[in-house]
C-alpha positions as CSV (number, residue, x, y, z in Angstrom):
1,X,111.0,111.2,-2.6
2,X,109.7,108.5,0.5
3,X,106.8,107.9,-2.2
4,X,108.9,107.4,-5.1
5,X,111.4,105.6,-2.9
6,X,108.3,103.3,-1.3
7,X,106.8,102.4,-5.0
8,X,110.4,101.3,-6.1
9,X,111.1,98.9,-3.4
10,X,107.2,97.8,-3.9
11,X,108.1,96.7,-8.0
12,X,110.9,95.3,-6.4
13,X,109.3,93.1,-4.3
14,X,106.9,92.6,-6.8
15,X,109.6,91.3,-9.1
16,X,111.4,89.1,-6.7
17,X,108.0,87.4,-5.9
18,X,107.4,86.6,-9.7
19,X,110.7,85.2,-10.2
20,X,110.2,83.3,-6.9
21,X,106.9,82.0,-8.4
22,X,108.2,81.2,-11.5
23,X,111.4,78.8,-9.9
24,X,108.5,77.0,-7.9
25,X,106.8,76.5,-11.2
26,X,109.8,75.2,-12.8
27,X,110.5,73.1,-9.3
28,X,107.3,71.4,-10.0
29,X,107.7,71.1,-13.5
30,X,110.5,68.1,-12.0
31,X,108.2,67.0,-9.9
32,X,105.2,66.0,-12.1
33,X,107.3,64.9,-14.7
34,X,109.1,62.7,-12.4
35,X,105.4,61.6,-11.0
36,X,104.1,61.1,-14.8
37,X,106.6,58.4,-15.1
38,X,105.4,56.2,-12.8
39,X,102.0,56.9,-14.0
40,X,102.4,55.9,-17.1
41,X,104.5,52.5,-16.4
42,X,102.1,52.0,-13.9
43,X,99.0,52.4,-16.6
44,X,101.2,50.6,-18.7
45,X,101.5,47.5,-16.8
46,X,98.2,47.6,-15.6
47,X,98.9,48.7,-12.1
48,X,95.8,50.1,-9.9
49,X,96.5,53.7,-9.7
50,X,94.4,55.3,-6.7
51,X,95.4,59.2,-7.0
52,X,97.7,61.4,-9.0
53,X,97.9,64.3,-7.1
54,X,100.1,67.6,-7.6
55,X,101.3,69.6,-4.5
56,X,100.8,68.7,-1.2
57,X,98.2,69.4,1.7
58,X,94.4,69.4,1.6
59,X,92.9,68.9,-2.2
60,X,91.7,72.3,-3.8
61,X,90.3,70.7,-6.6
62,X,89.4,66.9,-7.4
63,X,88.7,65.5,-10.4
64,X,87.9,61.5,-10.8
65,X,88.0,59.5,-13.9
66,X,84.9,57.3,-14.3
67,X,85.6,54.3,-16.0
68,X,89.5,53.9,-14.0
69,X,88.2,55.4,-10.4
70,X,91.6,57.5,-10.8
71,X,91.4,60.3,-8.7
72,X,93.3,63.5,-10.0
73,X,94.4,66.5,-7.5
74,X,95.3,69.6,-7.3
75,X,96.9,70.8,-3.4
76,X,97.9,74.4,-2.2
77,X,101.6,73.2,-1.5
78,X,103.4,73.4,-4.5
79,X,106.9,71.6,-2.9
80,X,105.9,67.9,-4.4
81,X,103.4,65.2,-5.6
82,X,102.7,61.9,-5.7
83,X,101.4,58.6,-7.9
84,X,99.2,56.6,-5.3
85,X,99.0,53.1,-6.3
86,X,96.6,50.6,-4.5
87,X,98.2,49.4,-0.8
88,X,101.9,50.4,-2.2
89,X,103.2,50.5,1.6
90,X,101.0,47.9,2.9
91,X,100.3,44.0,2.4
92,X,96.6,43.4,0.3
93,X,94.8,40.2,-1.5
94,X,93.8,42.7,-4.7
95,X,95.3,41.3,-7.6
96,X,95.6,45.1,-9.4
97,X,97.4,45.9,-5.7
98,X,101.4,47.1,-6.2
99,X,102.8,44.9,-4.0
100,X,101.0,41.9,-5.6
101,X,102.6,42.7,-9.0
102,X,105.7,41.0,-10.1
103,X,109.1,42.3,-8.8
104,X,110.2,43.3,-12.5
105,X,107.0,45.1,-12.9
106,X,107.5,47.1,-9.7
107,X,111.2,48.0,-10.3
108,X,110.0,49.8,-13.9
109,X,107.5,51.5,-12.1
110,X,109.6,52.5,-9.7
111,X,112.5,53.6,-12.3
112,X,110.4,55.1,-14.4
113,X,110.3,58.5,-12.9
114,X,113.9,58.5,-12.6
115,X,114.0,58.0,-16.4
116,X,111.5,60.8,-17.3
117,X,113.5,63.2,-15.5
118,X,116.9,62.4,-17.3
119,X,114.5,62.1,-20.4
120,X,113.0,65.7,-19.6
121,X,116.7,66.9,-19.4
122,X,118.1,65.7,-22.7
123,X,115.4,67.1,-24.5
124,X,116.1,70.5,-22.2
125,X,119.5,70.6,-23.2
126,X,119.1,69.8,-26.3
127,X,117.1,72.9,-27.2
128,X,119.8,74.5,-25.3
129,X,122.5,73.8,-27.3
130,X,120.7,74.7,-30.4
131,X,119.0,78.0,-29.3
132,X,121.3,79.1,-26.8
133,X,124.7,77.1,-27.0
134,X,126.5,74.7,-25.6
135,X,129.8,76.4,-23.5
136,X,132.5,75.2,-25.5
137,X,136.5,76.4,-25.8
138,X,136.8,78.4,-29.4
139,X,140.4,80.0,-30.2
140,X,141.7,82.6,-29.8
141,X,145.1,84.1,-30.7
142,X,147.3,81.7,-32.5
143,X,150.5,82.5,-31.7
144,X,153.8,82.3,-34.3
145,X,155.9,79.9,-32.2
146,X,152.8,77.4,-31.8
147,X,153.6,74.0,-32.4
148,X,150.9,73.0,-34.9
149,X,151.9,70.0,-36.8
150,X,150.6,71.5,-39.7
151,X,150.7,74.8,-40.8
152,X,147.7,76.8,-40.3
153,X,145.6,73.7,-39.7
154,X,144.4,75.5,-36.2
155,X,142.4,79.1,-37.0
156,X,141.2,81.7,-35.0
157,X,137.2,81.2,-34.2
158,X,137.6,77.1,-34.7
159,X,135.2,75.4,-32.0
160,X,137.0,72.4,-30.2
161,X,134.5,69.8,-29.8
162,X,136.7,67.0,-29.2
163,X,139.9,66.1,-27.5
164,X,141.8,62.7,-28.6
165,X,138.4,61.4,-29.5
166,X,136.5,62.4,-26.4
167,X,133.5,65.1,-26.1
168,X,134.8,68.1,-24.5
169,X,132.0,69.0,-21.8
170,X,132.3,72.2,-19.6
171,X,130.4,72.2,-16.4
172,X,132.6,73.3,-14.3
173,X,136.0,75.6,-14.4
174,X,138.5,73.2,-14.5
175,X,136.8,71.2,-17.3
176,X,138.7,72.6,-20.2
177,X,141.9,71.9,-18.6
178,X,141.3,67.8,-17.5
179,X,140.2,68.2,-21.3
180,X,143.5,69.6,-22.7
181,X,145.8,67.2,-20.5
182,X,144.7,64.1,-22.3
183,X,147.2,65.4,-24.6
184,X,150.7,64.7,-23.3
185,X,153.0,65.7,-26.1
186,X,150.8,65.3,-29.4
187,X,147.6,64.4,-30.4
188,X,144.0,65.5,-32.9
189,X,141.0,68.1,-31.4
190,X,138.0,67.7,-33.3
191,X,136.8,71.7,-34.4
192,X,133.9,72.9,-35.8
193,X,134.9,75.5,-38.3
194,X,132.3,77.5,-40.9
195,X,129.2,74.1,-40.0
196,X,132.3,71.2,-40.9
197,X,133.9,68.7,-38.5
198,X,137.8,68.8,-39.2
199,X,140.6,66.4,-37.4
200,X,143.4,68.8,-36.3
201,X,147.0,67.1,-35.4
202,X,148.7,69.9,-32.6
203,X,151.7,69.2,-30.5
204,X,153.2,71.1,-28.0
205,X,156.1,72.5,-27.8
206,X,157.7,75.6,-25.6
207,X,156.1,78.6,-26.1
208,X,156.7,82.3,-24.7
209,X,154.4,83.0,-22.1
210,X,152.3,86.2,-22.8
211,X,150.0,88.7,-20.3
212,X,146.4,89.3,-20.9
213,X,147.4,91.9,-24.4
214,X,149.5,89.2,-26.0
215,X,152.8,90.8,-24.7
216,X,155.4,88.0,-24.4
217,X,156.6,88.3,-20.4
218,X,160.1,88.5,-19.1
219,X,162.0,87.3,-16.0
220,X,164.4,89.4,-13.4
221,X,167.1,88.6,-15.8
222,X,165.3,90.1,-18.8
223,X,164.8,86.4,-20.0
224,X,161.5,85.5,-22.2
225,X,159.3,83.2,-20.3
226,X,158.5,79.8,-21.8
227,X,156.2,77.0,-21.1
228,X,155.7,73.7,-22.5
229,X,152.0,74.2,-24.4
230,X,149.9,74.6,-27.8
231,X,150.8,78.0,-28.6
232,X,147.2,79.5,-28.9
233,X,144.5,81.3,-26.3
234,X,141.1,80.0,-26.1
235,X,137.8,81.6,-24.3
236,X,134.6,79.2,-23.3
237,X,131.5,80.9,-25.3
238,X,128.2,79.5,-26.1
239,X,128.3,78.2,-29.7
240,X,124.9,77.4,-31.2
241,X,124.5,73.4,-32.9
242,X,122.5,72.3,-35.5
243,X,119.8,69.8,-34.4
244,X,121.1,66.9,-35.0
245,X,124.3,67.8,-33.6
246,X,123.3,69.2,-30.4
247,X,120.6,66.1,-29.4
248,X,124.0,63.9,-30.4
249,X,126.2,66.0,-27.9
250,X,123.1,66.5,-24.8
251,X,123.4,62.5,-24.6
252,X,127.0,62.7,-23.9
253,X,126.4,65.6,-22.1
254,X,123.8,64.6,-19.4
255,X,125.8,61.2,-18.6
256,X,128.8,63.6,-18.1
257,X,126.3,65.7,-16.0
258,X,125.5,62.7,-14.2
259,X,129.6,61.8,-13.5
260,X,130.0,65.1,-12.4
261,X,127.0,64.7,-9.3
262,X,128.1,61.3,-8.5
263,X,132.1,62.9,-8.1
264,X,130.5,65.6,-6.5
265,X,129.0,63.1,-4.0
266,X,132.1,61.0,-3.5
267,X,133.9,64.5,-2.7
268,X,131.4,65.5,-0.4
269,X,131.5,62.3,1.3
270,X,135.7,62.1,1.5
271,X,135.9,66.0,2.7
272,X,137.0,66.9,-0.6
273,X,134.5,69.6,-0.9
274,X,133.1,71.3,2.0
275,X,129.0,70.6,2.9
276,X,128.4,74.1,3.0
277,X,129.6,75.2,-0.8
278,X,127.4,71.8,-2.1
279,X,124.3,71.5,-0.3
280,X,121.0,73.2,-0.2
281,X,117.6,72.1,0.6
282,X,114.2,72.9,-1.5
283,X,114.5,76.8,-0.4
284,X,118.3,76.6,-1.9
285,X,117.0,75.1,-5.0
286,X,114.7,77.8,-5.6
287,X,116.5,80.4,-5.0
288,X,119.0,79.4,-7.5
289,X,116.3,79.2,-10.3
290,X,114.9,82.7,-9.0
291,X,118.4,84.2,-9.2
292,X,118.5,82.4,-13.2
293,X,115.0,83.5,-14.1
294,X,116.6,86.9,-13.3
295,X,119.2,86.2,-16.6
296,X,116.5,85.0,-18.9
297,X,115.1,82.2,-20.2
298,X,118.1,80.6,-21.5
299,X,119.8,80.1,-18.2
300,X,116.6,79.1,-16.3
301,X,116.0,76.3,-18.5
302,X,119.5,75.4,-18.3
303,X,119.2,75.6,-15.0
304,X,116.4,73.1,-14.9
305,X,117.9,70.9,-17.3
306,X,120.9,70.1,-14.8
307,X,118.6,70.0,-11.8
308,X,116.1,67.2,-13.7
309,X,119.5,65.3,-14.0
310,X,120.3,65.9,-11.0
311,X,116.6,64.7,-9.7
312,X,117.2,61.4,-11.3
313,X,120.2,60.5,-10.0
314,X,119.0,61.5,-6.3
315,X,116.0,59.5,-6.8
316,X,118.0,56.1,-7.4
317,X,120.3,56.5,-4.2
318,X,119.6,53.7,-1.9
319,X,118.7,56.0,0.8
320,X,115.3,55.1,2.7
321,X,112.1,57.0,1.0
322,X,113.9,57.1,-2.3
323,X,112.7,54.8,-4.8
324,X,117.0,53.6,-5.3
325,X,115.9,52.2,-1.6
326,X,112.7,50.6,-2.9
327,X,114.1,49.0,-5.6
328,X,116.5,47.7,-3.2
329,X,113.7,46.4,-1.2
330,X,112.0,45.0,-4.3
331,X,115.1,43.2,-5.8
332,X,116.3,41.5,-2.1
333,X,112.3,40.0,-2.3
334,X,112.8,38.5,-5.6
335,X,116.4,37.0,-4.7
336,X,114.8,35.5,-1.5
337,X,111.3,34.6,-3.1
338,X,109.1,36.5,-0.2
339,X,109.0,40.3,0.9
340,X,110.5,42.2,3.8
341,X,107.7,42.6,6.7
342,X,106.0,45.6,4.9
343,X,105.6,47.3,8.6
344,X,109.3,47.2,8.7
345,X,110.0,48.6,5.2
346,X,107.3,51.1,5.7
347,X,109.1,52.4,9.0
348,X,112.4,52.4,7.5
349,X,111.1,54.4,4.7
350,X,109.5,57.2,7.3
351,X,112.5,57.5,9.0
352,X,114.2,58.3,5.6
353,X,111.5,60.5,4.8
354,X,112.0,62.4,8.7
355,X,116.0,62.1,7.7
356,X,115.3,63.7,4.4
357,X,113.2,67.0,5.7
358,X,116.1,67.3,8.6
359,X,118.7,67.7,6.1
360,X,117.1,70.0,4.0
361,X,115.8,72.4,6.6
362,X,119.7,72.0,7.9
363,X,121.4,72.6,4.5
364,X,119.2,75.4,4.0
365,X,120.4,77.2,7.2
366,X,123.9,76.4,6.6
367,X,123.4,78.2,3.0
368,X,121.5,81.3,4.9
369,X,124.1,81.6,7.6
370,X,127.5,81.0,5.3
């Protein structure tokens, strides 16, 4: 029994390790792509690219290109990476140098990574939506006493895709209903019924309220319950979209993603939500991934889709270290004409960088120990 006990809790381990492995795969999956766009802006505009190295610490393998003198690396850390341009924290003569370029030049560079993630996550989502699904609210029980303006219009199974006009999105749980109140009294969901778009008129009206088997529900005087409403239950359920469809919807979709962070921010920063059910730092992240790789493909990639947005919009915060902060930097030299002392920029940018590990090491123990 201790042996057969022993080997279980081995494949265990085992198993967590390779879905550990996998989220750090994933986790650099961001990070290269986010690196690749600077590369290719910077190659683009004819930048002088030193290095392009993935992972962090000593190199384990080199590789340098000839006729450009680009170095490429591999390193044994697999938490990050870089794009080295020629004296990017530092003042230099060189013409091909990346603080001799011109400011507009510098601010693509340096919004380019930003772009390839949010890039990298509409094209994520995207094969979501049409492999997996996008979560969306299909109905359920239709009621007698609903107030459909017109008869049968609504049906059991219809997929409500819009509300008054607007793309519903669910994210979060309280999605569907900020969705639903945009209609005060009457108004048209857009369904997807049998592959066709229809415009359904519904109003609301008061309706018997009903339990969980469709039983309407009395008071202590024996009275019917009512409540001022559509008239008809609905579940959130993956429903899968054609093509065409569902790269139409993952636009809308990833700026609502992107909404939803910066409200998610502003909360965090008001009180509004506490630090500890937000935050986590890179051990946080991956544990998340590791506990999605656990439910299959589908959700990992989901997963990774939202975090790639997420990366993006992190990345152009004007916090120091970020490139949102060194675009700041870049646009403040070519309002004034001249630079910022590069010493100075380069010190506030380590402190971010110091700022940055502190918080993540302290997220991550607030996550352990809550």
């Amino acid at each position: 029994m201790t042996f057969i006990s022993l080997g279980v809790t081995f494949g265990q381990v085992m198993s967590t390790v390779g879905y550990i492995f996998i989220a750090i795969l994933c986790l650099m999956f961001m990070v290269v792509v986010h690196e690749l766009g600077h590369y290719l802006a910077g190659r683009l505009l004819k930048f002088k690219i030193l290095e392009f190295g993935i992972g962090f610490g000593p190199p384990i393998f080199k590789r340098t290109n000839k006729k450009t003198g680009e170095i490429f690396s591999i390193r044994p850390f697999p938490l990050g990476g870089f794009c080295m341009f020629e004296s990017e924290d530092e003042s230099s003569d060189s013409p091909t140098a990346f603080n001799n370029q011109e400011p507009w030049k510098r601010l693509i560079v340096l919004f380019s990574g930003a772009f390839f993630n949010f890039v990298s996550a509409l094209i994520i989502i995207t094969m979501i939506f049409t492999f997996y699904g996008q979560l969306l609210p299909v109905v359920g029980e239709i009621y007698e006493e609903a107030a459909i303006a017109e008869d049968g219009a609504l049906k059991e199974g219809d997929v409500i895709l819009k509300v008054e006009g607007k793309q519903v999105n669910i994210l979060m749980m309280d999605d569907l209903q900020i969705a639903m109140r945009r209609i005060d009294h009457e108004g048209t969901f857009t369904v997807l019924r049998n592959g066709k778009l229809l415009d359904v008129h519904v109003r609301k009206s008061n309706v018997f309220v009903r339990d969980t088997e469709g039983k309407i529900m009395y008071d202590e005087e024996n009275k019917p319950l009512q409540r001022y409403a559509f008239g008809f239950t609905s579940i959130v359920a993956p429903v899968k979209l054609n093509f065409f469809r569902a790269m139409g919807r993952a636009f809308s979709y990833g700026f609502y993603v992107v909404y939803k962070i910066i409200w998610l921010l502003g909360q965090l920063l008001t009180g509004g939500i506490k630090f500890s059910e937000s935050a986590g730092g890179p051990i946080t992240i991956i544990s998340t991934m590791s506990e999605a790789t656990r439910a299959g493909f589908g959700p990992l990639a989901y997963v990774v889709g939202l975090l790639s947005a997420n990366l993006a919009i992190m990345n152009l915060l004007p916090f120091p270290a970020l490139d949102g902060a060194r675009m700041l930097f870049v646009t403040i030299e070519w309002i004034r004409g001249k630079p910022i002392n590069k010493k100075v920029e380069a010190a506030i940018h380590l402190g971010g960088i110091i700022l940055l590990f502190a918080f993540a090491i302290f997220a991550d123990l607030l996550q352990l120990f809550t």
